[in-house]
N, C-alpha and C positions, 0 to 999 in steps of 0.2 A: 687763723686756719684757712679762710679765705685766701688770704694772699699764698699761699702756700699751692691750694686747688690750683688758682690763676696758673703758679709760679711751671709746676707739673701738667699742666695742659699745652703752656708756650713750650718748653723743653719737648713735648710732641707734636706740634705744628711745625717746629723748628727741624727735627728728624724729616717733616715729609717734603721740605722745599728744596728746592732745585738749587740752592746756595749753598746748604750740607754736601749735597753732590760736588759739583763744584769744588768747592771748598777739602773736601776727601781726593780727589781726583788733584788738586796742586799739589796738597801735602805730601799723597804718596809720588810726586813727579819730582818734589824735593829732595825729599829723603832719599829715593835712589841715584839724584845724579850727586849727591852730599856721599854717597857710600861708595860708588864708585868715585867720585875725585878724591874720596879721604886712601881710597887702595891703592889709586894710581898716584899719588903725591907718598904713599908709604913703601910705593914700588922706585918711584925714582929719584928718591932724593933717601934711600936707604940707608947714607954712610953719614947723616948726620947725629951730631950728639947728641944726647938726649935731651939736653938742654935746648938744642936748636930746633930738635922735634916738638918739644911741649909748646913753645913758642910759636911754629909755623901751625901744627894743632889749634894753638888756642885763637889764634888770628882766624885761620877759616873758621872755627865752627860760631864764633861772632859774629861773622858773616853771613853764617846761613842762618845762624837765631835772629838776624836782621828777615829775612826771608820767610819765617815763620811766623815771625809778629806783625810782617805786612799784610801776611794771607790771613793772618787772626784777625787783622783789623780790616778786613774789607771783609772777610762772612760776619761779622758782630756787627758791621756797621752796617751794609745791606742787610743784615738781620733784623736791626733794629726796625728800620724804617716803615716796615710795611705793618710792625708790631702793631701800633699805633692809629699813623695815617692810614694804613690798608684797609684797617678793622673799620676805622671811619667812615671811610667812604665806599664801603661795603656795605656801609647800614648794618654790621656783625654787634659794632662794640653799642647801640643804642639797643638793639635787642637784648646785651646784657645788661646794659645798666638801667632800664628799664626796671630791674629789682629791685629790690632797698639794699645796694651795695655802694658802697662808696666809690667815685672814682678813682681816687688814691689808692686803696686798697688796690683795684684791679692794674693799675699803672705801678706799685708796687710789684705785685706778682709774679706780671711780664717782667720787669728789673730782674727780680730773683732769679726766676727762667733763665734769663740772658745772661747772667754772669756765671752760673753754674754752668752753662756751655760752654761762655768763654774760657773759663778757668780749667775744665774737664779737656778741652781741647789743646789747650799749652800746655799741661799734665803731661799730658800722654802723647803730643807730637815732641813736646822737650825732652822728654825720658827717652824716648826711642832715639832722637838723635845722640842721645848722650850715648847710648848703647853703641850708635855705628861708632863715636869717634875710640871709645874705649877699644871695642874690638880690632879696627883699624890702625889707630895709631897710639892705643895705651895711653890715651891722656884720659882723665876722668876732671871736672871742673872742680875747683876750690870749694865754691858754694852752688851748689845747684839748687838745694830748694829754696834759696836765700833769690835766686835771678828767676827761677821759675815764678814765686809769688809774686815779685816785680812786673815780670810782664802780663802775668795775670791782672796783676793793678792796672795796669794801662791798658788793657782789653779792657778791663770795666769801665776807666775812664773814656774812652772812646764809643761805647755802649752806648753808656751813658748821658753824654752829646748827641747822641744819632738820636735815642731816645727822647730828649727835647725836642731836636731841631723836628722829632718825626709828630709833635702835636700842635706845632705851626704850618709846617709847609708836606708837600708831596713825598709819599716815599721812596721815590726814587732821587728827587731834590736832598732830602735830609741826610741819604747814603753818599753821593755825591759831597756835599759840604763837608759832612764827615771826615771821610774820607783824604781831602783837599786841603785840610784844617790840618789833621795828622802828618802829610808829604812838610807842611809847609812848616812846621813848628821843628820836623829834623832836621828841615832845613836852615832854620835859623838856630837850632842846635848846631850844625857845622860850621855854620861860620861863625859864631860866636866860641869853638873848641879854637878854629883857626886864629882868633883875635886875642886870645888866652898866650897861644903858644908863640905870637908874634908880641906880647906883651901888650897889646892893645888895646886901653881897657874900655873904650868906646864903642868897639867891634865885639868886644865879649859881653858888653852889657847885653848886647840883641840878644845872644840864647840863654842870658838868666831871666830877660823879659820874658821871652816867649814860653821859656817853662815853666813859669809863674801862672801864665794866662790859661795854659793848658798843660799841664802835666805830662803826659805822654811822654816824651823825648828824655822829662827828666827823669823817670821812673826807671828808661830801654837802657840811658846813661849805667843806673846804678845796675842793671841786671848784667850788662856785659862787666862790669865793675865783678861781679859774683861770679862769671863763665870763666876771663880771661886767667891766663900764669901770673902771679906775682911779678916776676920778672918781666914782664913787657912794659910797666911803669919806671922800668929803670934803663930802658933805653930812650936816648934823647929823640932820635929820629921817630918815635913812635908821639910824641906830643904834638894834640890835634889833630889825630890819627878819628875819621867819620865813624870809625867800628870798635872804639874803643871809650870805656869809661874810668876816667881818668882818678876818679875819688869813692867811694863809697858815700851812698845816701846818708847825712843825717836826719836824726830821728824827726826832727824841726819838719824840711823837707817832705816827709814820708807823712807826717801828721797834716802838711798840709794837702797831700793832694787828699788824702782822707777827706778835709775838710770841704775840697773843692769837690769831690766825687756828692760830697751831701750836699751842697747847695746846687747846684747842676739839677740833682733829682727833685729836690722843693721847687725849683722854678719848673720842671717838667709838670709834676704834679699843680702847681700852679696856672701854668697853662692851659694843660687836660679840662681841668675844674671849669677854668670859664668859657673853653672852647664851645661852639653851636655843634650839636650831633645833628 
């Protein structure tokens, strides 16, 4: 019940920061230049087939849900940070635990908080885009709530790092890292798609390492796997393709970032615990 209060108090501390602003102010900058380039591409490329429309449809709006998950992971991850470190050295978070409340509980709570924004924020910036492409150019995605909860996973999982990283160091340091950690792991996501499609299996190890280490990329992999047409895995020029997810997640995979999202938060909590208020 505790963690619940916490969870509902950060979801309102979160409302009042200048990161939600922010954060509101790219989405809707996205969504309309995603709504106009989806009318101007339905205006001049009009005499294509249907087949070639669902295709060039499903290729940008991958594109833009790449755009959307970045903006999610830089307000979650600057979200995170100040959760924590800010409260600390605030002198906020010893005045609360000053009570007979456990630290866990209250680092639980904050969690809670934080993924219900994450997840309520790809909700409903995902759906609306879905809407412009429907309207636009008539494409509606295979799976949308199958790619929606995917990036909703990876917003947690990135939280949830910030969330560590924010009960050791600075929170502006922990959003940073973050952050940095995320670029870097798609990154080795692409060049391990590119070491796949050049049969390289040396060059493809890096982005099965690196989504192992941190989830993220593999999780963005399986949700555009859910966005894009069928048909784009059966063209050749499209393997190793940065905006495209080549497989759908198995269950193995998806169980483990679960598992990695739970041990990430125990060493947070582990942290918190011994940390000096």
């Amino acid at each position: 019940m505790i963690a619940l209060t916490v969870a509902a108090l950060t979801l309102r501390e979160a409302a009042r920061r200048r990161v939600l602003r922010a954060l509101a102010v790219m989405t809707f900058i996205l969504l309309g230049l995603s709504a106009w380039g989806f009318y101007r591409l339905d205006a001049e490329f009009g005499g294509l087939t249907s087949g070639e429309a669902r295709l060039a449809a499903s290729t940008v709006l991958n594109l833009v849900m790449f755009g959307l998950s970045l903006i999610a992971a830089l307000g979650t991850a600057f979200l995170a940070g100040p959760t924590m470190a800010g409260e600390i050295e605030s002198g906020t978070a010893l005045a609360v635990l000053a009570r007979p409340i456990r630290r866990e509980t209250v680092l639980v709570g904050k969690w809670l908080g934080l993924v219900v924004f994450g997840s309520g924020f790809v909700a409903v910036a995902g759906f609306a885009q879905f809407l412009i492409v429907w309207f636009t150019m008539g494409y509606w995605p295979p799976g949308p709530v199958t790619g929606l909860a995917l990036l909703a996973a990876q917003t947690t999982a990135l939280l949830t790092l910030g969330l560590l990283l924010s009960t050791v160091i600075s929170p502006m340091a922990s959003g940073i890292v973050a952050v940095g950690l995320f670029g870097a792991t798609w990154i080795a996501g692409v060049v391990g798609g590119i070491g796949q499609a050049l049969n390289n299996e040396s060059v493809a190890r890096v982005g099965a390492v690196s989504r192992m280490l941190l989830p993220t990329d593999g999780l963005w992999r399986g949700a555009m796997n859910a966005f894009q047409d069928p048909a784009m895995l059966l063209s050749v020029g499209m393997r190793g393709h940065p905006f495209m997810g080549e497989a759908p997640l198995t269950i193995a995979y998806v169980g483990w970032a679960v598992v990695w999202i739970a041990l990430v938060l125990g060493l947070a909590a582990f942290a918190f615990r011994r940390r000096d208020l």
